[in-house]
C-alpha positions as CSV (number, residue, x, y, z in Angstrom):
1,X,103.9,137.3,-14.9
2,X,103.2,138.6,-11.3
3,X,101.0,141.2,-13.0
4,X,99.0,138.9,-14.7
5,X,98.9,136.6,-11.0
6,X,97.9,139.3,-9.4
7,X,94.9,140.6,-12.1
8,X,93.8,136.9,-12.0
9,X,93.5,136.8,-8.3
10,X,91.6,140.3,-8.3
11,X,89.5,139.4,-11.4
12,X,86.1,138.7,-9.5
13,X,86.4,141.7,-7.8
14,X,87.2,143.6,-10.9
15,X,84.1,142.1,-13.1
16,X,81.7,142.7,-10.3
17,X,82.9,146.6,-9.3
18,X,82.4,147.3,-13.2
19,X,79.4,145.6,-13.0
20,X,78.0,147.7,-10.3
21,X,79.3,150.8,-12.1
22,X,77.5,150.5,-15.2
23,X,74.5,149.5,-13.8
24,X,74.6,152.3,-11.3
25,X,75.2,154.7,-14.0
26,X,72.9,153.5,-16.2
27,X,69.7,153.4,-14.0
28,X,70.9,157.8,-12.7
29,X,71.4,158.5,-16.3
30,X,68.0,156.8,-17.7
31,X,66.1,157.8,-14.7
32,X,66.9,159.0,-11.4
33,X,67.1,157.9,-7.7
34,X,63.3,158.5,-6.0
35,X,62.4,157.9,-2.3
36,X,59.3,155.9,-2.7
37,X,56.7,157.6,-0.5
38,X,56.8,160.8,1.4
39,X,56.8,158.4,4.8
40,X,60.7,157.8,2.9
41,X,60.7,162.0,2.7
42,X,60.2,162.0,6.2
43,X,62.5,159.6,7.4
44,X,65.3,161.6,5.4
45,X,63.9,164.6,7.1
46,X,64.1,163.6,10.5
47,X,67.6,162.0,9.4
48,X,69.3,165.3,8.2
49,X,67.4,168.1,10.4
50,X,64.9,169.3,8.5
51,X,61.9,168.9,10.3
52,X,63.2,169.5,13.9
53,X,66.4,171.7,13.0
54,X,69.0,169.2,14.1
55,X,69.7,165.7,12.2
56,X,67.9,163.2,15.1
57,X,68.9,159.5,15.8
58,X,65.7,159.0,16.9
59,X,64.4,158.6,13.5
60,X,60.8,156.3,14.9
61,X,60.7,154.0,11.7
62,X,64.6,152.6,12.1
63,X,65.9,151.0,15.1
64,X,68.2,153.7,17.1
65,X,71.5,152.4,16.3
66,X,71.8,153.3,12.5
67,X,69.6,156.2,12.2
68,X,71.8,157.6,14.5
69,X,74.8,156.6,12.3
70,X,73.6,158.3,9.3
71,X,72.4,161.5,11.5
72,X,76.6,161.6,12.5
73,X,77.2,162.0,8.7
74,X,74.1,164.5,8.7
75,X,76.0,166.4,12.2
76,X,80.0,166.3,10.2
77,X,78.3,167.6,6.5
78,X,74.8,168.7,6.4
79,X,74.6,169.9,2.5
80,X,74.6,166.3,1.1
81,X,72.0,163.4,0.9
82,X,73.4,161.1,3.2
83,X,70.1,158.9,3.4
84,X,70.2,158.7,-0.6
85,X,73.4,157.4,-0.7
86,X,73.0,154.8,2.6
87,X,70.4,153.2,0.9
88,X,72.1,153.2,-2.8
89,X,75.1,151.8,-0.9
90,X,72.6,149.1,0.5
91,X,71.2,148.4,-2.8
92,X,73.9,148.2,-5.0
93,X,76.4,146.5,-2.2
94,X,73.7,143.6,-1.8
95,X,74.0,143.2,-6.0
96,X,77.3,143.4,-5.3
97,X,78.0,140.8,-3.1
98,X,75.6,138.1,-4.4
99,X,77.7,138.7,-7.7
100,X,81.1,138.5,-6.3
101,X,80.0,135.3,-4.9
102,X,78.4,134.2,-7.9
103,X,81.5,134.3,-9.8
104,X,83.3,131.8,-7.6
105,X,81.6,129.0,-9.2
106,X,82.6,130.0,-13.0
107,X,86.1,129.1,-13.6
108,X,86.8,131.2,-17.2
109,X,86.9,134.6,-17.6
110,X,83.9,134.1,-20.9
111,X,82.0,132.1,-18.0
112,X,82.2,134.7,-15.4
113,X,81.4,137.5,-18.5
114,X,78.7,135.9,-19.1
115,X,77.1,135.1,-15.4
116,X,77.9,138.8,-14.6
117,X,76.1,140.1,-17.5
118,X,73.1,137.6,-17.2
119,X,72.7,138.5,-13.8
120,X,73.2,142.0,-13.9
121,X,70.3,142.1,-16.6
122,X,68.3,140.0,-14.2
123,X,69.0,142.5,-11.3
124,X,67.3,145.3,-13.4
125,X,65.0,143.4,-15.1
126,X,63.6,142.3,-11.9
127,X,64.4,145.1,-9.3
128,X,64.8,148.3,-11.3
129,X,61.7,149.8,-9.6
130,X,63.1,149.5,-6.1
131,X,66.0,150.7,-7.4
132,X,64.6,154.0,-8.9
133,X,61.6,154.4,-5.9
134,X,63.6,153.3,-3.1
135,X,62.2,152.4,-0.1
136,X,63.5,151.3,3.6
137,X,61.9,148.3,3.7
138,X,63.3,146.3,0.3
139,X,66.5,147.9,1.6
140,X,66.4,145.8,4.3
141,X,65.1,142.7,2.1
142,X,68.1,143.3,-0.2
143,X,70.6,142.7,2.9
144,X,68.8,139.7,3.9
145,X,68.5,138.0,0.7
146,X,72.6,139.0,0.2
147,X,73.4,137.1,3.3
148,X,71.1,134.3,2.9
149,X,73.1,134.0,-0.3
150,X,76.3,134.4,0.8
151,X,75.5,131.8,3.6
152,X,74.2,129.3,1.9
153,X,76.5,129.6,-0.8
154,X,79.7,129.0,1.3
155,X,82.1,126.2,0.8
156,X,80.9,123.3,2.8
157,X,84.0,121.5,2.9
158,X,85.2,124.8,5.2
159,X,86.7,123.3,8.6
160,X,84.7,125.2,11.4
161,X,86.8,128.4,12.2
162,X,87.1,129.1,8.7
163,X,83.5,128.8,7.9
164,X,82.5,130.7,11.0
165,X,85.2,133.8,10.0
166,X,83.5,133.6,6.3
167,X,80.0,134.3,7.5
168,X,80.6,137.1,10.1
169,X,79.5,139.5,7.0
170,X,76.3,137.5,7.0
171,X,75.6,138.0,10.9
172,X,76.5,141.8,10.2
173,X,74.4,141.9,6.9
174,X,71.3,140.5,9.2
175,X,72.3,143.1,12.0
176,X,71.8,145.6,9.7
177,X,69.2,144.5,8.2
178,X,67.3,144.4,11.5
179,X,68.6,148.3,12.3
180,X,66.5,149.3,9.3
181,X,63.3,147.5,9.1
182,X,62.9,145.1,12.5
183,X,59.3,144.2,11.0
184,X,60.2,143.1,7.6
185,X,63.7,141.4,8.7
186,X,61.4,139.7,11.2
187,X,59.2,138.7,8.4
188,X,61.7,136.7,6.3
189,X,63.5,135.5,9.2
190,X,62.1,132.3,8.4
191,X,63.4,131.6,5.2
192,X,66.8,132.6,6.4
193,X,66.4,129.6,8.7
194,X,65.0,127.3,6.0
195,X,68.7,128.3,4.2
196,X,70.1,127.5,7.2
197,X,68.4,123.9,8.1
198,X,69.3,123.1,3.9
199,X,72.5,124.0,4.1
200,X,73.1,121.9,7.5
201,X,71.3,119.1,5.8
202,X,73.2,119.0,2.8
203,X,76.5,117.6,4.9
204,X,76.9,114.3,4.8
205,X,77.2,113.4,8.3
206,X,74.9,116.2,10.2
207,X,74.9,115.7,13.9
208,X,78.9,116.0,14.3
209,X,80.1,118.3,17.4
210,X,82.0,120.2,14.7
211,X,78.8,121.0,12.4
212,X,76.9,121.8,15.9
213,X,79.4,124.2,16.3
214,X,80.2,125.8,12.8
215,X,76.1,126.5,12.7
216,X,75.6,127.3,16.1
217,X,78.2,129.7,15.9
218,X,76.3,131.3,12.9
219,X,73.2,131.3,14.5
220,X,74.9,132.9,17.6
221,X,76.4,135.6,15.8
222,X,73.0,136.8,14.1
223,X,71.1,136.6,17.4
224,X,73.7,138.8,19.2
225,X,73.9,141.6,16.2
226,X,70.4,141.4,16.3
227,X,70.4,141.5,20.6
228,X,72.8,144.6,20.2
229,X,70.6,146.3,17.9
230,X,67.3,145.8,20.2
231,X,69.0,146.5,23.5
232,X,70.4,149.8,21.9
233,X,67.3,150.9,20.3
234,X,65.3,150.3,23.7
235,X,67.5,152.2,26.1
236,X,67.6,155.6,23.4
237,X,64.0,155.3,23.5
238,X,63.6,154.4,27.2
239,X,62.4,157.5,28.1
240,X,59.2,158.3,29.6
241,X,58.3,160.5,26.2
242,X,59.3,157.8,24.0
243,X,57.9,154.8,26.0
244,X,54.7,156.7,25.7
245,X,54.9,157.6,21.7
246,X,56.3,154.2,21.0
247,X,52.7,152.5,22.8
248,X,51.0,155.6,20.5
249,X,53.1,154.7,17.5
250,X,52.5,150.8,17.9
251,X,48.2,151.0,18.2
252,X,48.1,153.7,15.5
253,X,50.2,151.3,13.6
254,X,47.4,148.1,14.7
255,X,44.5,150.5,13.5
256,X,45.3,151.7,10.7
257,X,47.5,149.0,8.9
258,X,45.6,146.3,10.1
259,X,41.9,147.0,11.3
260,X,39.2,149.4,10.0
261,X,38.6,152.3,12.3
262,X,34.3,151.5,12.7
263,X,31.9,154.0,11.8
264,X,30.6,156.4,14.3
265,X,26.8,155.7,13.8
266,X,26.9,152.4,14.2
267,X,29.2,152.4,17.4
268,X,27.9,155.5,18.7
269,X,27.8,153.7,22.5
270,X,31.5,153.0,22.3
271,X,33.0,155.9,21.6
272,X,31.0,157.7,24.3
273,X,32.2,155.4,26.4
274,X,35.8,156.4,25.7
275,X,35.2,160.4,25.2
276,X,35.0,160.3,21.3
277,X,32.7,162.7,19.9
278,X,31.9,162.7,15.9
279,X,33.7,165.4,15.1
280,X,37.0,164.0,16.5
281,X,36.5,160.4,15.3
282,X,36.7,162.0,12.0
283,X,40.5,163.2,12.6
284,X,41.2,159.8,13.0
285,X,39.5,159.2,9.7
286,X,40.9,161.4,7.8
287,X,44.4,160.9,9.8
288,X,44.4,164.8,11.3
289,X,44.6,163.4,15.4
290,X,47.8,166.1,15.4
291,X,44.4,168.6,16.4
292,X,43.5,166.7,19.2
293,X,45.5,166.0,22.4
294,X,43.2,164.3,24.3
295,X,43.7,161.5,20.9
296,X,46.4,159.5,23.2
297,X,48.2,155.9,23.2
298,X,45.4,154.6,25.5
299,X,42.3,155.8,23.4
300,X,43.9,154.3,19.8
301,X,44.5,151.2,21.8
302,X,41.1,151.0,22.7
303,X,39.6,151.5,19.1
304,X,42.3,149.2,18.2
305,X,40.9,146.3,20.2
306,X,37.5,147.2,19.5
307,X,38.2,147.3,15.6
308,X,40.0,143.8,15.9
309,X,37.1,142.4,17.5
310,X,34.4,144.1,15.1
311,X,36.3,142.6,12.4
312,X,36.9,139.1,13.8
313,X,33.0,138.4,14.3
314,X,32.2,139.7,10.8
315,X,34.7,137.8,9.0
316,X,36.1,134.8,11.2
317,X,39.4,133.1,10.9
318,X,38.1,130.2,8.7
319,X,35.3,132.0,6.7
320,X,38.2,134.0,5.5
321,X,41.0,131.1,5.0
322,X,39.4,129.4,1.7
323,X,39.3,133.4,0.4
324,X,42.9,134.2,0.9
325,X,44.2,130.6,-0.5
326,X,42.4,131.0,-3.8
327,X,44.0,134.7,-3.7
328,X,47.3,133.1,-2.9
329,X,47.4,130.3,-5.2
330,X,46.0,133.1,-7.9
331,X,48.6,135.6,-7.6
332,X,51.4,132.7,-7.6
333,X,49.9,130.8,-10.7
334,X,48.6,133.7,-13.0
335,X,50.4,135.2,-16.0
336,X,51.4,138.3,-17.8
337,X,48.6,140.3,-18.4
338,X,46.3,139.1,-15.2
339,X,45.0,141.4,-13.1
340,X,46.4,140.6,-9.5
341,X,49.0,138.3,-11.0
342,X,52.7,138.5,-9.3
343,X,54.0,138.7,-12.7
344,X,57.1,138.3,-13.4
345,X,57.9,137.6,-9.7
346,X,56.2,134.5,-9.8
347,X,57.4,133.1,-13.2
348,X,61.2,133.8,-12.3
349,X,60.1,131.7,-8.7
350,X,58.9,128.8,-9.9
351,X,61.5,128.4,-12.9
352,X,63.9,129.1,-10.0
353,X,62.5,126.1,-8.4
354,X,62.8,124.0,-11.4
355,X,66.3,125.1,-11.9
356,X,67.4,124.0,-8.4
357,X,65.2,120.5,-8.9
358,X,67.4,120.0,-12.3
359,X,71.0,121.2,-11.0
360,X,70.7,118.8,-8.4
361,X,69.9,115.5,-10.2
362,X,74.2,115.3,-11.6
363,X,75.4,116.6,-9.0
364,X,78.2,114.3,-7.4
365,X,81.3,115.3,-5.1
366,X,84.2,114.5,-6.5
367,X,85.1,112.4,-3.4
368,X,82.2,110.5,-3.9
369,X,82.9,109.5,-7.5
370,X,82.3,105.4,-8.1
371,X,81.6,103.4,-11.7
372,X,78.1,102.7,-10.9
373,X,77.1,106.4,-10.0
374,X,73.9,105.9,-11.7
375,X,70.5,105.1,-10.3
376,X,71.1,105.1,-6.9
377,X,72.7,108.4,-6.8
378,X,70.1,110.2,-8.7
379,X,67.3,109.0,-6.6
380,X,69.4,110.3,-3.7
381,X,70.1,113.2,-5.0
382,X,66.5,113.8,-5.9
383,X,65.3,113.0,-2.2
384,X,67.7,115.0,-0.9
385,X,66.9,118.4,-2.8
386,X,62.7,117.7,-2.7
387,X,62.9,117.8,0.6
388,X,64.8,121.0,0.9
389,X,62.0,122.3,-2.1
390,X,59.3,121.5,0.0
391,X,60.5,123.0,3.0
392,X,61.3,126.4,1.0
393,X,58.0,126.3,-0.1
394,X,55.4,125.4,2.8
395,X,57.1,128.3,4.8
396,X,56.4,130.7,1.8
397,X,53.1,129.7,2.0
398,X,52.9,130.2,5.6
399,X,54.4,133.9,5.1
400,X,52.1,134.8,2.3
401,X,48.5,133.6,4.3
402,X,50.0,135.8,7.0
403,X,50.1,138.7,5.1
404,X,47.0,138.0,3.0
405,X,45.0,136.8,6.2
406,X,46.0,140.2,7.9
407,X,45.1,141.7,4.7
408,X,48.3,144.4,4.4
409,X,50.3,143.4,1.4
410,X,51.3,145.9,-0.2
411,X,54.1,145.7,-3.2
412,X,57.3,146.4,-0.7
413,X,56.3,143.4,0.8
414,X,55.4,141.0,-1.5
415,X,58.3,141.9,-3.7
416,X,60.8,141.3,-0.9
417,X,59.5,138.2,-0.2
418,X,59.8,137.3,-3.6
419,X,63.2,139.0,-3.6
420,X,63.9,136.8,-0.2
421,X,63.0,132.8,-1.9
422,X,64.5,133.9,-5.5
423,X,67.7,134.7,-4.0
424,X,68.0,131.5,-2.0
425,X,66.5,129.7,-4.8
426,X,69.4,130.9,-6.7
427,X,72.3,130.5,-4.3
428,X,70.9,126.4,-3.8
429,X,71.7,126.2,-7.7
430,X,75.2,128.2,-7.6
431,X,76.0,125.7,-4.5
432,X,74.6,122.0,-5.9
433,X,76.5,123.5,-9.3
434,X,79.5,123.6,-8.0
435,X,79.1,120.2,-6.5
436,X,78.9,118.6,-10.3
437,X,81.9,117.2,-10.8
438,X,81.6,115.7,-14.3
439,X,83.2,118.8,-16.6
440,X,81.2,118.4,-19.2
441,X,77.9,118.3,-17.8
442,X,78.7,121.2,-15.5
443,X,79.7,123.0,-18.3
444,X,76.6,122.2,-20.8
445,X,74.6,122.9,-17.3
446,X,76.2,126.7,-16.6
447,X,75.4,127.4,-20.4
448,X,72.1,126.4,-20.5
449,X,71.4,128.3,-16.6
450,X,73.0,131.5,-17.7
451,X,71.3,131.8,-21.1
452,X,67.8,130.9,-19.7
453,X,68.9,133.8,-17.3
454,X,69.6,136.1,-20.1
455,X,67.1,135.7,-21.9
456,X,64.2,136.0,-19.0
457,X,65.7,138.9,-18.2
458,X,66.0,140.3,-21.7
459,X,62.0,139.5,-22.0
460,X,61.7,141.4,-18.5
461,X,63.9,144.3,-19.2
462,X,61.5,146.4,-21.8
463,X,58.3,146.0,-19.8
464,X,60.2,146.8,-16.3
465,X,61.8,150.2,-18.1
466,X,58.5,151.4,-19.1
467,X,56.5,150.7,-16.2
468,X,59.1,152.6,-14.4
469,X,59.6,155.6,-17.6
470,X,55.9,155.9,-16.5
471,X,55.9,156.3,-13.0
472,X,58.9,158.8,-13.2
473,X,56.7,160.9,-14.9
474,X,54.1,161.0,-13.5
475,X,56.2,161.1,-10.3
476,X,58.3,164.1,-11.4
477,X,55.0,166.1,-12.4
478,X,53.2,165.6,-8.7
479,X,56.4,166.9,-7.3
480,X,56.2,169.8,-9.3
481,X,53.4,170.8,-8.0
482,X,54.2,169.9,-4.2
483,X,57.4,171.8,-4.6
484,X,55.8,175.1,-5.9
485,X,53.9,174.3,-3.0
486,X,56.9,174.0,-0.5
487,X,58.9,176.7,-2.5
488,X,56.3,179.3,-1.8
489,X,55.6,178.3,1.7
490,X,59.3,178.8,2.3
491,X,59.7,182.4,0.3
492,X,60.4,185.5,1.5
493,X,58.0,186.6,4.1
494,X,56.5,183.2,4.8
495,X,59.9,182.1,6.4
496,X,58.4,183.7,9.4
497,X,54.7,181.6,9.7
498,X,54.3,178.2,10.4
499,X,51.8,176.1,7.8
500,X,49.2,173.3,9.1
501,X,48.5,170.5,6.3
502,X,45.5,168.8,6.1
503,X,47.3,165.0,5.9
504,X,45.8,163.6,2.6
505,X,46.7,166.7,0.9
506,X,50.7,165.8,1.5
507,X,49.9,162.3,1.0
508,X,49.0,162.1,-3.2
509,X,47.8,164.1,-6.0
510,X,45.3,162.2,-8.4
511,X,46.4,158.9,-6.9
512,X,50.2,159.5,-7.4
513,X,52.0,159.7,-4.5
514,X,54.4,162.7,-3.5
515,X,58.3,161.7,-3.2
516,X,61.6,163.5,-3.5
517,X,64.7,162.9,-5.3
518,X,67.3,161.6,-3.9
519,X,69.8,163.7,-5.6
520,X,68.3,166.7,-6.8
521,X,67.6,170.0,-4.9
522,X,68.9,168.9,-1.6
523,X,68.3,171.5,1.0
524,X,68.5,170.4,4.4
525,X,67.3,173.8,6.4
526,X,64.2,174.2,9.2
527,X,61.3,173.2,7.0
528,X,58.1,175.7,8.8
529,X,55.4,173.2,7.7
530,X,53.9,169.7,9.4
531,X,50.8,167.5,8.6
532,X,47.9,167.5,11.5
533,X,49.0,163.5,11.5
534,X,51.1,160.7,10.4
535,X,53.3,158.4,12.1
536,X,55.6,161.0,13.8
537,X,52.9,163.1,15.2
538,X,52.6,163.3,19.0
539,X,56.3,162.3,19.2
540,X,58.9,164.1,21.2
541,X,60.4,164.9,17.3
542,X,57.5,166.7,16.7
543,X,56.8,168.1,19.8
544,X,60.9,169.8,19.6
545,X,59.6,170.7,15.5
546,X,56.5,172.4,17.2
547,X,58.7,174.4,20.0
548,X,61.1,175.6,17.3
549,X,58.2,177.8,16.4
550,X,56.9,178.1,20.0
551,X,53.7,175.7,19.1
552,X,52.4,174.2,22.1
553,X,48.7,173.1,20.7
554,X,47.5,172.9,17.1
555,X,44.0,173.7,18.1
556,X,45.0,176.3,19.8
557,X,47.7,178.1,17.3
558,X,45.6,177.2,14.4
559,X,42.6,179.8,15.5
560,X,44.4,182.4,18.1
561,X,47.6,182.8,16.3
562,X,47.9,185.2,12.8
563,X,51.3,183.7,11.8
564,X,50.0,180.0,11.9
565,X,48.2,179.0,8.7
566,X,46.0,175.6,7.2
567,X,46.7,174.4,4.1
568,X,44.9,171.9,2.1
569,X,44.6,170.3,-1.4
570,X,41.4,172.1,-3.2
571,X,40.4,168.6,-3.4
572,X,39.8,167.7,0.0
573,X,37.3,168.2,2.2
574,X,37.2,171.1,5.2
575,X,34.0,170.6,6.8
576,X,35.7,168.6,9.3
577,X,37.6,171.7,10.6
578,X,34.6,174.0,11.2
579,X,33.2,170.7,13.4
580,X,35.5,170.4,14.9
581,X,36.0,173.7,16.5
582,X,32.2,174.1,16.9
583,X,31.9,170.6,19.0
584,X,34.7,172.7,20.9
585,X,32.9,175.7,21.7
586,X,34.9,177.8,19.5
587,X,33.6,178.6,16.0
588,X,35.9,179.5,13.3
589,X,35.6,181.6,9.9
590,X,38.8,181.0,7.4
591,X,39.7,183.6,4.6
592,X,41.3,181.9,1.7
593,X,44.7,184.0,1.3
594,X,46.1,182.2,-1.8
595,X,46.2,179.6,-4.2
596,X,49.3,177.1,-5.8
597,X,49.3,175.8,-8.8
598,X,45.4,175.6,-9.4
599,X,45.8,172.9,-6.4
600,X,46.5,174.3,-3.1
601,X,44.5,176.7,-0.9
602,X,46.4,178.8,1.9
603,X,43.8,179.8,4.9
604,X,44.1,182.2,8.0
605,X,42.0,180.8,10.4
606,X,40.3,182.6,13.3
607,X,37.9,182.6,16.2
608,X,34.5,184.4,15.3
């Protein structure tokens, strides 16, 4: 009998594990685990010491404090793929928790059966790409949206220490959250609050010293794990090296994310002014500024300002509001099959809506039960969930003109803020569910949720697997040819040279782009390669990566040295080299030494 006590204590717990298990299984057997993009590659990189030597806390994209947690693992045991399995733990963990949770509201083992198989059919349907192609940023989405959940699902009736103690995994979900992607976290941050400000207004008397306290306490909580994280990150990177990088890294990030970098022609007295000539405006077109050292934090800035103000006189703030709102209402409204649509984002959304609408119209607290609960209580009830609906939603909209109006939106955005409102969506019908206190109607209610669940998912499910069948494929043959690439750059003699890449050739191959598995052919030594650009270049990382190899200038090693070598895709264009060293005073000839795979050229470079 205690047996039995003890299994039906532990049964949650025991549904959701398996849960997790079969799902994680399933999704490594069917496909595998991806990082997304090669920025993903490398972050892992930088992570476990293979681009400088040494696994690095100073890992640029995260905040200090957990890249240099998973570096430790990196330091104790450097043959496994510690950033793989953080963000798999993150992933699966968030699934986890919201289904734990979840469970609480079902009170038979069929019910919670059936939740945990509707929902863990919904979790692939719905995320199964970010789950295959991870990527940092939905990573920090998923332990957002897990503690808005958890949050807002918490027993209201909790007196104020207990409902405090209960959401110290939420604060430390947020924290987290924040370590990993401070922009994106940042981004959602409002919808967290809207969960907050419903689930404050759904007590019955609200301004109460205890409720002040219970959410303030919350609030507290998240704003110091949060604090921690921000104070910690800025004194690692406090450093006169860093503090320089970090201005670099921040009006690279402005120009290239968010303005157009303006043609040279047409701005021909500006970049004069600033010590641009053509030839090195086009490394910052074609993202090679590695070559240049005189490309620094203060010239970016300037073309950065100058961009943003080229771009607000040809397309003003209003001219381009009407635009973006048509684009907004388009992608929420259109269906299956539309080009642009948000499908099936948007359709799981706004039924997520409806189902919050509907849970709430029965719902009644037990406490609360009197003979006449009809009309009056439903209007109440109605009021009191519209204006929670509304609230939800004109902060979406605020977030999505933001990122339309700034024009960056790409899917590991969107998504998460999809990801973000469905979760709270969902936890505001778990919580006004469990408030329904008439058995019969709760029950009839769960059943009809649960299927509708199922069977949304079930429609999801086919496309979702062979969108992502697709993209595996293609995926797994660019990688072929990037690691014949890699594997022959790092054979036998070659350990010796150093290799240049031209940036767009690391970047894609026929518009796929190049990732690694997570799993698969993990090999954490010295890598003797670097692109001319990207978001690390010009860092104090890459400055260490250069050293290793006793690389003090590009430019300079590039021409003078016999062991330093350019590679690019056959694809791209080189002209921009030979320009570039003639605009210097120091013509070049290049001799093609070898070619990969039909697709890559190897070139010695030298001074004529």
């Amino acid at each position: 009998m205690d047996i039995r006590n003890q299994l039906k204590k532990k049964e949650n717990w025991m549904i959701a594990v398996a849960a997790i298990v079969v799902l994680c299984l399933l999704v490594g057997i069917r496909f595998d685990y991806f990082y997304d993009l090669n920025d993903d590659v490398l972050m892992k990189d930088i992570l476990a010491g293979i681009y400088t030597g040494t696994p690095e806390g100073h890992n640029i994209q995260m905040l200090w404090l957990v890249s240099a947690f998973i570096s430790l693992f990196y330091r104790a045991v450097r043959f496994l793929p510690w950033y793989g399995i953080f963000l798999c733990v993150c992933h699966f963990g968030s699934f986890f928790l919201i289904l734990k949770r979840s469970l609480d509201f079902s009170r038979t083992v069929v019910g919670k059966l059936a939740v945990a198989l509707a929902e863990t059919l919904l979790f692939g349907g719905l995320f199964l790409e970010h789950l295959v192609f991870a990527q940092y940023t939905v990573t920090c989405t998923f332990l957002a949206a897990a503690a808005a959940f958890l949050f807002y699902t918490t027993d209201i009736e909790l007196a104020c220490k207990a409902f405090v103690k209960k959401n110290v995994p939420v604060a430390l979900l947020v924290s987290i959250a924040y370590l990993i992607r401070s922009e994106m976290l940042l981004l959602v941050l409002p919808m967290i609050c809207v969960a907050g400000v419903a689930k404050w207004g759904s007590e019955s008397r609200i301004f109460t010293k205890e409720h002040v306290v219970k959410y303030f306490a919350v609030i507290g909580m998240i704003l110091a794990g949060i604090g921690i994280g921000q104070l910690t990150h800025m004194a690692a990177y406090g450093s006169a090296q860093w503090r320089t990088f970090t201005e670099f890294f921040d009006n690279r990030t402005e120009l290239y994310d968010f303005q157009e970098i303006p043609s040279y022609a047409e701005n021909q007295a500006f970049y004069e002014s600033i010590g641009l000539s053509e030839s090195e405006k086009i490394l910052l077109d074609n993202y090679n500024f590695g070559m240049d050292e005189e490309i620094d934090e203060l010239m970016v800035g300037q073309i950065a300002e100058y961009a943003g103000t080229n771009r607000s006189v040809q397309k003003p703030f209003l001219e381009k509001l009407p635009e973006k709102l048509k684009d907004y209402v388009y992608r929420f409204t259109s269906g299956k099959g539309r080009t642009g649509s948000d499908y099936p984002w948007n359709v799981m959304v706004i039924l997520g809506y409806m189902a919050v609408f509907l849970t709430a119209i029965p719902r009644k607290y037990s406490k609360e039960r009197i003979q006449d609960a009809g009309h009056r209580t439903y209007v109440k009830n109605i009021l009191g969930v519209s204006w929670k609906l509304i609230f939800l939603f004109a902060v979406r909209t605020v977030l999505w003109m933001f990122i339309l109006m700034r024009e960056r939106a790409p899917e590991r955005i969107t998504h998460s803020l999809y990801l973000m409102e469905f979760c709270i969506l969902t936890a505001m019908v778990f919580a006004q569910y469990g408030g329904i206190c008439y058995v019969r109607t709760r029950k009839m209610m769960g059943a009809v949720l649960t299927v509708a669940a199922g069977i949304m998912a079930v429609m999801m499910l086919p496309d979702s697997i062979e969108t992502v069948s697709e993209s595996q494929i293609r995926r797994e043959e660019v990688n072929g040819l990037y690691r014949e690439l890699y594997d022959q750059l790092s054979s036998g003699e070659n350990k010796e040279n150093f290799y240049l890449i031209d940036v767009y050739s690391s970047v894609s191959y026929s518009g796929v782009p190049y990732s690694e598995k997570m799993f698969a052919d993990v090999d954490n030594s010295l890598d003797n390669y670097d692109i001319m650009g990207g978001w690390a270049c010009k860092s104090p990382l890459q400055r260490k990566k250069l050293a290793c190899f006793e690389i003090e200038s590009m430019e300079q090693a590039l021409k003078d040295r016999e062991d330093v070598y350019f590679v690019r895709m056959k694809s791209e264009d080189m002209q921009w080299l030979f320009d570039y060293y003639e605009n210097h005073g120091t013509p070049i000839e290049v001799n093609l030494l070898d070619t990969i795979a039909d697709v890559f050229e190897i070139y010695a470079v030298s001074a004529r």
